[in-house]
C-alpha positions as CSV (number, residue, x, y, z in Angstrom):
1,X,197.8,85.3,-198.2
2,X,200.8,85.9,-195.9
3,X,200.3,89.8,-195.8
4,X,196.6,89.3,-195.3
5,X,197.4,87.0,-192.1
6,X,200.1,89.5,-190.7
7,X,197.2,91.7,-191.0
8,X,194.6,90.1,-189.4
9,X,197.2,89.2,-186.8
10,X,197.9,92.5,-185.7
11,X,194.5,93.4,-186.0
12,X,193.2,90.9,-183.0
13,X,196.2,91.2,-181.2
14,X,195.8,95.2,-181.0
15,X,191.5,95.0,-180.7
16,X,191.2,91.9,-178.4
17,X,190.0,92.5,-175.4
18,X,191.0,89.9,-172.6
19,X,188.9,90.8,-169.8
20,X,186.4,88.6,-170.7
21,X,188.5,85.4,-171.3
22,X,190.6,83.1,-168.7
23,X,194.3,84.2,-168.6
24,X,194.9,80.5,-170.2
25,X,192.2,81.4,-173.1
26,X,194.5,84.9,-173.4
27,X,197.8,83.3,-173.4
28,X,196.4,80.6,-175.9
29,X,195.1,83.6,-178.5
30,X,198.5,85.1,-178.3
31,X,200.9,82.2,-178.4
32,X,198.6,81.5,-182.0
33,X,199.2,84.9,-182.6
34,X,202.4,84.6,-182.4
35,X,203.6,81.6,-184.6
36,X,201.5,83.3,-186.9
37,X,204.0,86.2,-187.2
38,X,207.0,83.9,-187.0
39,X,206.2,81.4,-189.9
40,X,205.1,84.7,-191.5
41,X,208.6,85.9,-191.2
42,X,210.4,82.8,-191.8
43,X,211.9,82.2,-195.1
44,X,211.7,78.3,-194.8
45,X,208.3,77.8,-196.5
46,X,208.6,80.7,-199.1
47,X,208.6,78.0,-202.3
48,X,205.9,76.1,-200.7
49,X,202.3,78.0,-201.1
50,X,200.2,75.1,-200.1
51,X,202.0,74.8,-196.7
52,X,201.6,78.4,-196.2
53,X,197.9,78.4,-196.6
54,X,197.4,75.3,-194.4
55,X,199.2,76.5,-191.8
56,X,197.5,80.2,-191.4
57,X,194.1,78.4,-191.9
58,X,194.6,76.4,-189.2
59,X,195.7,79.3,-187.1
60,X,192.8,81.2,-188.0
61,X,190.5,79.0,-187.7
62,X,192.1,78.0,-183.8
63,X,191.9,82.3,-183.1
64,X,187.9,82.3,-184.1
65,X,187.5,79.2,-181.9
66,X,189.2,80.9,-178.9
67,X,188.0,84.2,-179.7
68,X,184.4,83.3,-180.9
C-alpha cells in the first residue's frame, strides 16, 4: 500500500493542474502531498500496517476532496 500511495502521489503532484484552484486550495493539495511522501519514507510506522493504511486513506481521501 505504501508504494501504491508514493505512486499516486507523484502522479497528481506531476498531472495537477492548479490554474483552476485558489493558490490556498494548491498549497493545501501539496502540503497533503507532501506528508504523504514523508510518512512514506519514514521508518517509524514500518511494524504498524493498520496505521499505515489509515493514514494514506485519509490523505487520499483529503486530495479527491480538494481535487474533485
Amino acid at each position: 500500500m505504501l508504494e501504491q500511495g508514493r505512486l499516486l502521489a507523484a502522479l497528481i503532484r506531476d498531472s495537477h493542474l492548479s490554474i483552476e484552484q485558489s493558490t490556498f486550495d494548491t498549497l493545501s493539495d501539496f502540503v497533503v502531498i507532501m506528508a504523504m511522501n514523508d510518512f512514506i519514507a519514514s521508518e517509524g510506522h514500518r511494524n504498524l500496517p493498520a496505521a499505515q493504511g489509515i493514514f494514506l486513506v485519509v490523505c487520499l481521501d483529503r486530495l479527491a476532496t480538494l481535487i474533485g
